[in-house]
C-alpha positions in Angstrom: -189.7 -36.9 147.4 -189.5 -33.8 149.5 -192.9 -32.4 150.4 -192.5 -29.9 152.8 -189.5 -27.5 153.5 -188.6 -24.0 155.7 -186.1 -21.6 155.3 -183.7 -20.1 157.3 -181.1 -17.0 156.6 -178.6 -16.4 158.2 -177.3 -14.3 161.2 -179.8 -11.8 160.7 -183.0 -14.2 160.7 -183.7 -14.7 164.5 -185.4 -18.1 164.3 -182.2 -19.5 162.9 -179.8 -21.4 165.2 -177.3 -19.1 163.5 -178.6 -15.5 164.7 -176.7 -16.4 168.1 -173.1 -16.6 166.1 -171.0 -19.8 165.5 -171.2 -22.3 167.7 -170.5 -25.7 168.0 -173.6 -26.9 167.5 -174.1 -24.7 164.6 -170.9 -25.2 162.8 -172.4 -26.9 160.0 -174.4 -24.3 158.6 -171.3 -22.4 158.3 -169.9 -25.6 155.7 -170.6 -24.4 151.8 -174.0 -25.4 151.0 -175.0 -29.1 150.0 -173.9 -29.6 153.4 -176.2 -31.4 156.1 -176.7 -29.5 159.4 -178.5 -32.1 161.8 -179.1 -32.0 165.7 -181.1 -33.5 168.3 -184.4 -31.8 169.5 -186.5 -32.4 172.9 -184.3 -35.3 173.8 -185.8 -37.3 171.1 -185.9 -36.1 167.7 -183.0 -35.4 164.7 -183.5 -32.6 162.7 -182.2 -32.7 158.8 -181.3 -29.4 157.5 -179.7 -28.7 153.8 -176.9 -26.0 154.1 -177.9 -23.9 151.2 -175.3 -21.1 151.4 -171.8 -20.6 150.3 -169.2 -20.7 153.2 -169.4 -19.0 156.1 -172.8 -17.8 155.6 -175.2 -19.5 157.3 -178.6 -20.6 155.8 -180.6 -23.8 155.7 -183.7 -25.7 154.7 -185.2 -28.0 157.3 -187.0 -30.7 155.5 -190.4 -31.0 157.1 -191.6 -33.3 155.3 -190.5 -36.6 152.6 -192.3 -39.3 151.2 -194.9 -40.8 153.7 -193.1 -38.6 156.7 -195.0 -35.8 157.4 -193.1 -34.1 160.3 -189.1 -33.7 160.7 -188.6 -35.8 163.5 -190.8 -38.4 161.4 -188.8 -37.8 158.4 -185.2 -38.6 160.2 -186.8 -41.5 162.0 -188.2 -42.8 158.7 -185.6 -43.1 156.7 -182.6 -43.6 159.7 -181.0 -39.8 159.6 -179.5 -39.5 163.1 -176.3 -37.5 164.5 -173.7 -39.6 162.1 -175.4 -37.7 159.4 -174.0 -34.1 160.9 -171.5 -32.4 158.4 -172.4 -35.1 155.8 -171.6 -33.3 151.8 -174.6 -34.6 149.9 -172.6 -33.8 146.8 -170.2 -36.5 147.5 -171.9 -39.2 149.7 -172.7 -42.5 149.0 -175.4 -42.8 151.8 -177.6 -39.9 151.5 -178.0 -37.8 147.9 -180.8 -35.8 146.9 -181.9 -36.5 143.0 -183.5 -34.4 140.8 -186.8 -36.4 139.9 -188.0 -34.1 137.2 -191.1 -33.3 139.1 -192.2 -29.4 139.5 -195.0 -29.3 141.8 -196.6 -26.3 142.6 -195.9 -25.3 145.9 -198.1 -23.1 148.8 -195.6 -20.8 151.0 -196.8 -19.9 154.5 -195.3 -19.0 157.9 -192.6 -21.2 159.4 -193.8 -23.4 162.6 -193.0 -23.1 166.2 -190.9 -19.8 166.0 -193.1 -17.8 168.1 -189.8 -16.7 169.7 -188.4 -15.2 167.3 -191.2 -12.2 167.1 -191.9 -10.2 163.5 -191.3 -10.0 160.8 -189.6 -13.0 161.4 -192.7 -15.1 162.4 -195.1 -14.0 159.5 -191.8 -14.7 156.8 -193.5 -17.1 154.1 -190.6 -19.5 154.3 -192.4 -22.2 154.6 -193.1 -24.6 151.6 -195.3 -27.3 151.0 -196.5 -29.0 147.6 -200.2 -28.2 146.8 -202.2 -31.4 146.8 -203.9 -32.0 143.4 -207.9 -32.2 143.8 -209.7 -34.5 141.7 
């Protein structure tokens, strides 16, 4: 299950990888959405993003977090996403899918992580998501 998610829009958001135009490295996001978007971080970690707009417009959601894997570079490790994944439609493949469990958490939105660069509003955007732990 997906636990933890952020959001990124488009040309105009300036933590996206897309603010700096199409490149080649950012092709994906440009794919209609159900697309994947992944690429290689620090020299040792793959990043899984979900294309989540239609053609040509650019948006994504990193997943941050899945199952046991707290972290996106723990996540791809986890359950083996590396660069054969880029560009992969999760509406048609029979190696990667995302099902509907039924489940509605309730979810906590906060700022997104490590985008310091990207100054306000951007930094302080709530496009971060995480499921709110039941207490017993």
């Amino acid at each position: 299950m997906i636990t933890e998610t952020e959001a990124y829009l488009g040309d105009d958001d300036r933590a996206c990888h897309a603010s700096r135009g199409k490149t080649r490295r950012t092709e994906p996001m440009y794919l209609e959405g159900g697309h994947l978007y992944i690429y290689f971080v620090y020299g040792m970690h793959w990043m899984m993003n979900v294309v989540t707009g239609p053609a040509e417009y650019p948006q994504a959601v990193l997943i941050r977090g899945a199952g046991p894997f707290s972290g996106p570079g723990r996540v791809t490790r986890g359950v083996g996403i590396d660069g054969s994944f880029n560009r992969e439609d999760l509406t048609t493949s029979s190696r990667i899918w995302i099902e509907d469990g039924g489940l509605r958490p309730e979810l906590i939105a906060g700022p997104r992580v490590g985008i310091n660069y990207a100054g306000e509003p951007w930094v302080s955007k709530p496009w971060r998501f995480i499921i709110k732990e039941k207490t017993r």
